[in-house]
C-alpha positions as a Markdown table, in Angstrom:
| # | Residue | x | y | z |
|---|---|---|---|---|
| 1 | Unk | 0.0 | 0.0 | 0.0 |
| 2 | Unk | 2.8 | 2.1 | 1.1 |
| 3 | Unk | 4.2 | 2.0 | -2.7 |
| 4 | Unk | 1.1 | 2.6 | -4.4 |
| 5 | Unk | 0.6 | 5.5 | -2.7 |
| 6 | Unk | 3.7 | 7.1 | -4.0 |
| 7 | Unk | 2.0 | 6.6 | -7.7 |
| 8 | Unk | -0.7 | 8.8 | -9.4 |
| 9 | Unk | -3.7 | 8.0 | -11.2 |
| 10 | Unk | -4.1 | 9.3 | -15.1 |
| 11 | Unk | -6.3 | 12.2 | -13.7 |
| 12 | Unk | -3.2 | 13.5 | -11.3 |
| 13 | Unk | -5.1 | 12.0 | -7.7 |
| 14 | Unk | -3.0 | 9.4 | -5.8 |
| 15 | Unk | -4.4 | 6.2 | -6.0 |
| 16 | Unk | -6.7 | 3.8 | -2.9 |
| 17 | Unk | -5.6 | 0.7 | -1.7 |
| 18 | Unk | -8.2 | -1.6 | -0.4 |
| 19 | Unk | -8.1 | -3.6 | 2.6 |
| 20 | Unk | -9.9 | -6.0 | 2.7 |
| 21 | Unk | -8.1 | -8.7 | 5.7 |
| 22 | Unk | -11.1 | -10.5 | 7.8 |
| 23 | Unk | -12.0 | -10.2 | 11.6 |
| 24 | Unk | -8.8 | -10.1 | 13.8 |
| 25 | Unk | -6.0 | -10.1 | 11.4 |
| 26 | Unk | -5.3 | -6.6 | 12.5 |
| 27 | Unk | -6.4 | -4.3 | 9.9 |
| 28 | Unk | -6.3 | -1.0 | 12.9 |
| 29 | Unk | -2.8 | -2.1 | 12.8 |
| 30 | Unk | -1.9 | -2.0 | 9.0 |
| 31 | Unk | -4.0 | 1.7 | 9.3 |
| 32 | Unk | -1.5 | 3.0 | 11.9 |
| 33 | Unk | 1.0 | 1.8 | 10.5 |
| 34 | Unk | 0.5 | 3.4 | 6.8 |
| 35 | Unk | -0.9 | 6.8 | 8.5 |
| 36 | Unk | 3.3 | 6.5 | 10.3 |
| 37 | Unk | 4.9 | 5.7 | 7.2 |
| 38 | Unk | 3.3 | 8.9 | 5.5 |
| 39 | Unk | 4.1 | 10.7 | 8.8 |
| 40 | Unk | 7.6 | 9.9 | 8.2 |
| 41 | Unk | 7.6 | 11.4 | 4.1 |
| 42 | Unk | 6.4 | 14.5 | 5.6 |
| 43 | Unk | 2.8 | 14.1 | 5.7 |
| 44 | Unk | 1.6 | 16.0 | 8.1 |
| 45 | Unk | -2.4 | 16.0 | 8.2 |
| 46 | Unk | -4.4 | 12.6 | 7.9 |
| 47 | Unk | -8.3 | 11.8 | 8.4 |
| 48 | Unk | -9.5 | 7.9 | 10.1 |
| 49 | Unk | -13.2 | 7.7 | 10.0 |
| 50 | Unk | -14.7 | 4.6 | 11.6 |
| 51 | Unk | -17.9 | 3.2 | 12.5 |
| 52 | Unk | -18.5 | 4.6 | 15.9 |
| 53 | Unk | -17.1 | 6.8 | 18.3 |
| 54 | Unk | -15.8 | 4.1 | 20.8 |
| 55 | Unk | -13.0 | 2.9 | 18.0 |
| 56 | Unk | -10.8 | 5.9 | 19.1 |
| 57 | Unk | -9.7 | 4.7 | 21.7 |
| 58 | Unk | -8.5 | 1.9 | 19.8 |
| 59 | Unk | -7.0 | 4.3 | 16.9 |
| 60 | Unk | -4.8 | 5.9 | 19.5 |
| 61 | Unk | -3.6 | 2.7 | 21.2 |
| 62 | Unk | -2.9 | 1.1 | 17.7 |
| 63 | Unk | -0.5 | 4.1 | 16.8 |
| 64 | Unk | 0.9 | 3.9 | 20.5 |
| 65 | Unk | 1.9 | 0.5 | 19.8 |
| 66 | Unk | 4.2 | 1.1 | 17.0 |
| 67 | Unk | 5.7 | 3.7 | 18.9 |
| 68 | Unk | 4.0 | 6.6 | 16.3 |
| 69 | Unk | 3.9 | 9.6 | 19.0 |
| 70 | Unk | 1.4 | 11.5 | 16.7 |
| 71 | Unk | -1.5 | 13.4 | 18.0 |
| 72 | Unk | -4.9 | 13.1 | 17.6 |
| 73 | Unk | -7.6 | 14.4 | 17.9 |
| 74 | Unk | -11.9 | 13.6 | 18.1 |
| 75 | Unk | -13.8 | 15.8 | 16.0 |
| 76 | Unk | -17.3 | 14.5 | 18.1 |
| 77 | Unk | -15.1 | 16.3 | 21.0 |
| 78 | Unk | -14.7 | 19.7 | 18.9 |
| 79 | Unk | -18.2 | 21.0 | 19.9 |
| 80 | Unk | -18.0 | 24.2 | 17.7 |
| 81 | Unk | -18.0 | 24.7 | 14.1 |
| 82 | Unk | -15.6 | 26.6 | 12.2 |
| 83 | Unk | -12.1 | 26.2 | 10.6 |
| 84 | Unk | -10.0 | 24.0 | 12.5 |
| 85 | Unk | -7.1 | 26.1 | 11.8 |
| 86 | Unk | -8.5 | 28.9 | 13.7 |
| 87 | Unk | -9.7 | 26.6 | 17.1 |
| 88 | Unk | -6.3 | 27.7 | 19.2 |
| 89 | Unk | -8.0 | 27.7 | 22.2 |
| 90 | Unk | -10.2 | 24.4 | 21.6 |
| 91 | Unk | -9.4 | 21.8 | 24.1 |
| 92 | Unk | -9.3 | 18.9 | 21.5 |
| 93 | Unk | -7.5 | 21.1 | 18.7 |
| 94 | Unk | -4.7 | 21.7 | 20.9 |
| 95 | Unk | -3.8 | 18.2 | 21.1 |
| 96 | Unk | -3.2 | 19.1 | 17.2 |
| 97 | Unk | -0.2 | 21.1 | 18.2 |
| 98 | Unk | 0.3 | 24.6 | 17.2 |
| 99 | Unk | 0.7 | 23.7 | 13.4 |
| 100 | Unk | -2.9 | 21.7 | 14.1 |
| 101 | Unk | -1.0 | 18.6 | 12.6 |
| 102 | Unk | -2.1 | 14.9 | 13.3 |
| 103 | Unk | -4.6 | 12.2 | 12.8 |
| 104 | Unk | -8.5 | 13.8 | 12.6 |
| 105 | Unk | -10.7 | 10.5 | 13.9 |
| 106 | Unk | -14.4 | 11.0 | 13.3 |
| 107 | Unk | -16.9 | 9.3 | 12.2 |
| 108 | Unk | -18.9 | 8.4 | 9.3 |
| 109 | Unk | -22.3 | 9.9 | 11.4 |
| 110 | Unk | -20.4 | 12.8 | 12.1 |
| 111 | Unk | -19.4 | 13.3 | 8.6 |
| 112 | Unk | -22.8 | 14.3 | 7.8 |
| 113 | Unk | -23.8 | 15.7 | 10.5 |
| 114 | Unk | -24.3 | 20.0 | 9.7 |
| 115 | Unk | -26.0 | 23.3 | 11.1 |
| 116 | Unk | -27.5 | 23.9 | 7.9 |
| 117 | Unk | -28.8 | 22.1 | 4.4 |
| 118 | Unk | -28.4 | 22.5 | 1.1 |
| 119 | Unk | -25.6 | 21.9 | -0.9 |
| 120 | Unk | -23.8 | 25.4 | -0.2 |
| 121 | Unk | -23.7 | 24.9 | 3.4 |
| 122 | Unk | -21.7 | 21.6 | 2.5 |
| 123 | Unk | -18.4 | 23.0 | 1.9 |
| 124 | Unk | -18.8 | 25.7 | 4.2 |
| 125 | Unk | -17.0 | 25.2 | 7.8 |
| 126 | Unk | -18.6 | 26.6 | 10.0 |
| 127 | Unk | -22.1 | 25.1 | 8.7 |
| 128 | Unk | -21.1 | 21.7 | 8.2 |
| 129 | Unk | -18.8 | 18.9 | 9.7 |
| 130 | Unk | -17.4 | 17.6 | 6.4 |
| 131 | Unk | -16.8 | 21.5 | 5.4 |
| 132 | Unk | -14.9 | 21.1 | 8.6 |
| 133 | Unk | -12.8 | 18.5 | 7.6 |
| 134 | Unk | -12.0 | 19.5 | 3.8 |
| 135 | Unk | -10.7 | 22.6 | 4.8 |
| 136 | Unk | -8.2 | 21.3 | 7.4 |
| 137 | Unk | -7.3 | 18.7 | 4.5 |
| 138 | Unk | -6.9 | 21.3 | 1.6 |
| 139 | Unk | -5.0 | 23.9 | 4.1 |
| 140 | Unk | -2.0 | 21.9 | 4.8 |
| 141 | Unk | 1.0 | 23.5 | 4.3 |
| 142 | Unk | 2.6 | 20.6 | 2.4 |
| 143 | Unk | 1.7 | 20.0 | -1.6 |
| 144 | Unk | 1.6 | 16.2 | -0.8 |
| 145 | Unk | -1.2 | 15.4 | 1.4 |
| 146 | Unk | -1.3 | 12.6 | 4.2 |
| 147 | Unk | -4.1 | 9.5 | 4.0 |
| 148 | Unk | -7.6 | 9.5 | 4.5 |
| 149 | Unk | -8.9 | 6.0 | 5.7 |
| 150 | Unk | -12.3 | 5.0 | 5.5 |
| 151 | Unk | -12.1 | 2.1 | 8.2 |
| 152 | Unk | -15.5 | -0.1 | 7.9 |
| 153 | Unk | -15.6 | 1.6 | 4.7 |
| 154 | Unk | -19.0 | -0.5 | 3.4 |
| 155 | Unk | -20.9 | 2.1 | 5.1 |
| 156 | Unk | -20.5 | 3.8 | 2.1 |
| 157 | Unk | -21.6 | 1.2 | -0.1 |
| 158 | Unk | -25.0 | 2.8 | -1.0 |
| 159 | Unk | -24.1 | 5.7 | -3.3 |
| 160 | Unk | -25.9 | 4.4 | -6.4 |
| 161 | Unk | -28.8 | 5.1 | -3.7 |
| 162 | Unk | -27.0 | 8.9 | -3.5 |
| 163 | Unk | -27.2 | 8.1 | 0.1 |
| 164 | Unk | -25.9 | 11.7 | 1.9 |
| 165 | Unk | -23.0 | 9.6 | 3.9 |
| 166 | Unk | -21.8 | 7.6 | 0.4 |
| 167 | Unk | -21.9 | 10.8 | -1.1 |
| 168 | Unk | -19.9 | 13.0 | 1.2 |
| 169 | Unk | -17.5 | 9.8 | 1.5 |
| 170 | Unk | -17.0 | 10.7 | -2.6 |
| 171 | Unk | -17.4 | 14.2 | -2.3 |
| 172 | Unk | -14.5 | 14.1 | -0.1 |
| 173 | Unk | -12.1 | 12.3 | -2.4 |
| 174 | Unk | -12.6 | 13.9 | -5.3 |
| 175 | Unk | -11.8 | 17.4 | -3.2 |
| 176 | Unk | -8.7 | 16.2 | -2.3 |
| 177 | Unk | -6.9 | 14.6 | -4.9 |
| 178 | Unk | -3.5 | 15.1 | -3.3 |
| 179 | Unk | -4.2 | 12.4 | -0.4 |
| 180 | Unk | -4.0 | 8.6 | -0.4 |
| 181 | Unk | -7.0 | 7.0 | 0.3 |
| 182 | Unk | -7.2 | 3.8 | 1.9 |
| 183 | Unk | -10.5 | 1.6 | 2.3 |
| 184 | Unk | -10.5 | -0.7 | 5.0 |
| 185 | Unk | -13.4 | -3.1 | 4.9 |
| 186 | Unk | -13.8 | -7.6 | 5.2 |
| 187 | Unk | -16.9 | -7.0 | 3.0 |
| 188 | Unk | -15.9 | -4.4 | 0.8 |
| 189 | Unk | -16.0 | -5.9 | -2.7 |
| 190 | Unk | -18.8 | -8.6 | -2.2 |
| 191 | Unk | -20.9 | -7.3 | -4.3 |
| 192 | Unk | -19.6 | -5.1 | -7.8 |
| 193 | Unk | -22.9 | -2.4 | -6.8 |
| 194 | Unk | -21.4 | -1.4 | -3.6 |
| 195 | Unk | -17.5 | -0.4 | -5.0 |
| 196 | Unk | -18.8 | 2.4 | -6.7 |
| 197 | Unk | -17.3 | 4.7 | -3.8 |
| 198 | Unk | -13.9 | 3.0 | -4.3 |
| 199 | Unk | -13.1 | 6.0 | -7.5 |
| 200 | Unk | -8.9 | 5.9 | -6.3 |
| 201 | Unk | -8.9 | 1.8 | -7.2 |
| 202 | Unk | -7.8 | 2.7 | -10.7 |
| 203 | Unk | -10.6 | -0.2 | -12.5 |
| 204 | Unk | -12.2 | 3.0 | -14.4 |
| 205 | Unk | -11.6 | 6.4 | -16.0 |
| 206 | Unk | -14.7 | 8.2 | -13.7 |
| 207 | Unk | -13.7 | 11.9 | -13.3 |
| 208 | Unk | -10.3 | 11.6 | -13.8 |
| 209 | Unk | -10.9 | 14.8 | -15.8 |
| 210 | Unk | -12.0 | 16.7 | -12.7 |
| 211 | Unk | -9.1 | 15.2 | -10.2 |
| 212 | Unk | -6.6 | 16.7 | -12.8 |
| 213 | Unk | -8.4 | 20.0 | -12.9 |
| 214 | Unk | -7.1 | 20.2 | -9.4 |
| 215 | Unk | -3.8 | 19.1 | -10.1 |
| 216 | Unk | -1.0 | 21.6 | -10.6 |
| 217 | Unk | 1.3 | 21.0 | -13.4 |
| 218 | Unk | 4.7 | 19.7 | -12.5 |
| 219 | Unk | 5.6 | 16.6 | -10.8 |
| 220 | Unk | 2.1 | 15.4 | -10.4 |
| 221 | Unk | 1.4 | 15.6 | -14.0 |
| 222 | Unk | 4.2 | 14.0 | -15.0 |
| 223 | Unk | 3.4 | 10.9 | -12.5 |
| 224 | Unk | -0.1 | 10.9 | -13.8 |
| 225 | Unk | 1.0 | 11.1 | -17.9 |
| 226 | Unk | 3.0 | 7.6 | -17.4 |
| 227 | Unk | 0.2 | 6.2 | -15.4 |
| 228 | Unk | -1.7 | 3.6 | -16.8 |
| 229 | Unk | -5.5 | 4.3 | -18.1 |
| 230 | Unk | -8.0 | 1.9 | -16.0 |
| 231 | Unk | -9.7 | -0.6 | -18.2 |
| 232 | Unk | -13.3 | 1.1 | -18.1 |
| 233 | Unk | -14.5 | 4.1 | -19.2 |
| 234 | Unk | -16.7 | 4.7 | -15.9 |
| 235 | Unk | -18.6 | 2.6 | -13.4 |
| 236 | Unk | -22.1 | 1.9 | -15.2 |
| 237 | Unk | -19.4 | -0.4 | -18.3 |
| 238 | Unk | -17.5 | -1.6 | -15.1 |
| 239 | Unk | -20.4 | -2.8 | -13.0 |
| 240 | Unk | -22.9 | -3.8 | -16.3 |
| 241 | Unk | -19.8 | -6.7 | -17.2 |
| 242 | Unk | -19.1 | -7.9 | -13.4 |
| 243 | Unk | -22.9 | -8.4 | -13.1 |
| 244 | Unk | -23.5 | -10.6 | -16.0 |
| 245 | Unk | -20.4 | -12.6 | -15.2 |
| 246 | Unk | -21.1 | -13.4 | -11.2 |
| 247 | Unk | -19.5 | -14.4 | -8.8 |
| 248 | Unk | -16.5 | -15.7 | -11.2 |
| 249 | Unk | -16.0 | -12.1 | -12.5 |
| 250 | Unk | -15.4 | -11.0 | -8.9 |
| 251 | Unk | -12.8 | -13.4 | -8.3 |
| 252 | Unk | -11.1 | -11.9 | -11.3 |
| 253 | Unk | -11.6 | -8.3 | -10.3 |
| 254 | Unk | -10.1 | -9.5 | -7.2 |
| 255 | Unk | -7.3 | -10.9 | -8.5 |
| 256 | Unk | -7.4 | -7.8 | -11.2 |
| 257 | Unk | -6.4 | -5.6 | -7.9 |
| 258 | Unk | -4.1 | -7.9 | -6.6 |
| 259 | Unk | -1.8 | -7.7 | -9.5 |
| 260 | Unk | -2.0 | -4.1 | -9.6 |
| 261 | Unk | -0.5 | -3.9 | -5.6 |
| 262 | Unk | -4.5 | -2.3 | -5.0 |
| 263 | Unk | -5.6 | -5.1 | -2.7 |
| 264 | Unk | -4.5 | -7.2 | 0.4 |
| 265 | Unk | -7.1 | -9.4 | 1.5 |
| 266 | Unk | -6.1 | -12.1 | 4.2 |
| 267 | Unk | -7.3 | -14.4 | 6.6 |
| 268 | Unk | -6.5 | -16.2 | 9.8 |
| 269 | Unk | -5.8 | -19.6 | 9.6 |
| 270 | Unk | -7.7 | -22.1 | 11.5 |
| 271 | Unk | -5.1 | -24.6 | 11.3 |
| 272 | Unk | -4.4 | -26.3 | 14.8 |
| 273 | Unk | -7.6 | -24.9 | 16.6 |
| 274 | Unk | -10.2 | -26.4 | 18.3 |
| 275 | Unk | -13.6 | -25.4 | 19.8 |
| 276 | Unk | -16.1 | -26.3 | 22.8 |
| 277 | Unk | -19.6 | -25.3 | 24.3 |
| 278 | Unk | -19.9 | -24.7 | 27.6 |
| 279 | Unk | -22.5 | -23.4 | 29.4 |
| 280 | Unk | -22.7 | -20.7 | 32.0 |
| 281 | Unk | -25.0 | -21.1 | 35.0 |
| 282 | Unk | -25.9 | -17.8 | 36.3 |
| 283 | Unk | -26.6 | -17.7 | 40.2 |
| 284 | Unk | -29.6 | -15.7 | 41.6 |
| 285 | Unk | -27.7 | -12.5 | 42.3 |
| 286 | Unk | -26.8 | -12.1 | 38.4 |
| 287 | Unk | -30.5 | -13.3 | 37.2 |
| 288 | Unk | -31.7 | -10.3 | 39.3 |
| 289 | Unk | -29.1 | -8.4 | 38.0 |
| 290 | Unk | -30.3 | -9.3 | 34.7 |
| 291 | Unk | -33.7 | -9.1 | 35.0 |
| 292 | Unk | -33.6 | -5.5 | 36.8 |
| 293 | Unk | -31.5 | -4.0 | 33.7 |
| 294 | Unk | -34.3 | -5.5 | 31.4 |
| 295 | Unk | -36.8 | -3.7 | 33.5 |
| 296 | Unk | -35.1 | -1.0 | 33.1 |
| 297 | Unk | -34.4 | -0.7 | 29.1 |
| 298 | Unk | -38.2 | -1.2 | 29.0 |
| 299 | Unk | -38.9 | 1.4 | 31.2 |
| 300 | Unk | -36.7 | 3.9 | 29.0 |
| 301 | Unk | -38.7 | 2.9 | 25.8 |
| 302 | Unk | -41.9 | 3.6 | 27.0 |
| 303 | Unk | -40.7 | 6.5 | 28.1 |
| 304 | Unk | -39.1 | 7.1 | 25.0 |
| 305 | Unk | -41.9 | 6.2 | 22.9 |
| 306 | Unk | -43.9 | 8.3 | 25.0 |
| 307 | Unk | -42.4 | 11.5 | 24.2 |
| 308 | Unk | -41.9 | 10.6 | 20.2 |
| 309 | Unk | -45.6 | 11.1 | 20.4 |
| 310 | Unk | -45.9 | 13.7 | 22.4 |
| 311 | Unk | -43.4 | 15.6 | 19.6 |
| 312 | Unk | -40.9 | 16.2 | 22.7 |
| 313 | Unk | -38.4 | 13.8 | 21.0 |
| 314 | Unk | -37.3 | 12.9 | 17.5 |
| 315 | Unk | -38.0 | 10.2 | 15.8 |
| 316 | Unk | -34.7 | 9.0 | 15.2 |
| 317 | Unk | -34.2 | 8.9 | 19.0 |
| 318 | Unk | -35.4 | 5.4 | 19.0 |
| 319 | Unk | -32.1 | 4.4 | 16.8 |
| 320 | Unk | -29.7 | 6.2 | 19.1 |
| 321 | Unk | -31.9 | 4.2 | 22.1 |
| 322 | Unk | -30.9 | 0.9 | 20.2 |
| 323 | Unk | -27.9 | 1.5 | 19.5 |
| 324 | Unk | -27.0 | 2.7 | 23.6 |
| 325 | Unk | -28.5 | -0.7 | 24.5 |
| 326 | Unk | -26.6 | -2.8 | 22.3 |
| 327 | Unk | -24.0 | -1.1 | 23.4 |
| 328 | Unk | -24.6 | -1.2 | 27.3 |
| 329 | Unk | -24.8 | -5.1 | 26.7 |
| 330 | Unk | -21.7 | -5.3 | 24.8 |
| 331 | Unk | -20.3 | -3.7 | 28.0 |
């Protein structure tokens, strides 16, 4: 990934690599460790967006453990709006350093999130949350940018559906061609409709026209006319020929991106392992314990329920509810 990075697409953007190892081979790891190595070129400003909030914690102890002693920063901790740049009295920003240099962790909810709508508050800083974030990308002081990571990246799988968190996931790559992108997903190319975010693989030509519009002329260029044009002309040719072929014309797009140093997708062996049932007997204190927390969950639905109706709370309360209970079991 590391060396693909240091390539250009026709179009003058750096290319994506996708991730695509399975549960517990590490892939937080392999993100670290890329977001160092660009660190160490001189990369200064780099964006990890992940499923939840609660993965930070595990962002910062995976950088910790290669001994990366870069800061970081939440952006669901930055309660204002504004330019980034700007925050020097911000709590979280100040963990950015003076130069406001490090890893940006946020989330994919968060990425949408905004004061305003309408597709001029978008872009604008201090309306929006993904404003937020493009401008501290597009303001760094270095020419060559750092890596944006889209970790659980099939939560932007729906942008044929022009879903508004698919397509601020493109809006953002196409706004900063001079960063790396790297997706990081198990599930990411299971099905040819959901790669259609995945624009820095290389497979087609979509845009390439507008990255180099961005692209000033020099060394970029250069990189980008001894590229190699993709084999489609956009996504409709390249998902209309995967589709009729199946599942074997996956195997060959994945192999396709293998050859071309875009793809790493490995598995843990379960050579040597074994498995057995075994069943937990809970004593009466933890059965009370058990059934007092259910009691209680149904206690906060009515509740919850109760005021949905009533117009005191909104109606998407009941997915942040869900969510705080699966949670609260997890625990």
């Amino acid at each position: 990934a590391a060396r693909r990075f240091r390539r250009r697409l026709p179009g003058g953007a750096r290319p994506g690599f996708l991730l695509g190892d399975g549960t517990g081979c590490g892939k937080g790891r392999c993100i670290a460790a890329l977001i160092l190595d660009q660190w160490n070129r001189g990369a200064r400003r780099h964006v990890w967006i992940s499923a939840t909030a609660d993965l930070y914690s595990d962002a910062i102890r995976d950088l910790q453990d290669l001994g990366a002693s870069i800061p970081c920063a939440s952006l669901s901790r930055v309660r204002a709006y504004g330019a980034l740049d700007t925050m020097h009295n911000n709590p979280e920003v100040k963990k950015l350093g003076k130069n406001c240099e490090g890893v940006l962790f946020l989330t994919y909810a968060m990425l949408v999130s905004a004061r305003s709508k309408g597709v001029e508050a978008q872009s604008d800083p201090s309306l929006s949350r993904f404003g937020q974030v493009q401008t501290w990308l597009t303001q760094a002081r270095e020419m060559e940018g750092g890596l944006i990571c889209f970790d659980e990246a099939h939560k932007a799988k729906n942008l044929d559906q022009n879903t508004k968190g698919a397509r601020l996931v493109d809006e953002l790559q196409r706004g900063c061609p001079n960063y790396a992108v790297l997706y990081a997903s198990a599930t990411g190319a299971t099905e040819v409709g959901h790669m259609q975010y995945m624009s820095r693989l290389g497979l087609w030509c979509d845009n390439y026209h507008a990255f180099a519009a961005n692209e000033s002329e020099g060394d970029a260029s250069g990189a980008a006319a001894d590229a190699e044009r993709p084999p489609f002309e956009d996504f409709d040719r390249f998902r209309s020929l995967v589709s009729r072929g199946g599942m074997p014309a996956m195997e060959l797009v994945a192999m396709q991106l293998k050859s071309m140093g875009a793809l790493s997708c490995r598995s843990l062996a379960f050579t040597g392992t074994s498995f057995e049932l075994a069943t937990v007997r809970l004593d009466t204190t933890a059965r009370a314990q058990y059934d007092a927390s259910c009691e209680l969950w149904r206690d906060i639905r009515r509740m919850l329920d109760l005021a949905i109706n009533q117009g005191i709370a909104r109606k998407h309360a009941r997915g942040e509810f869900w969510a705080a209970q699966q949670r609260f079991y997890k625990g």
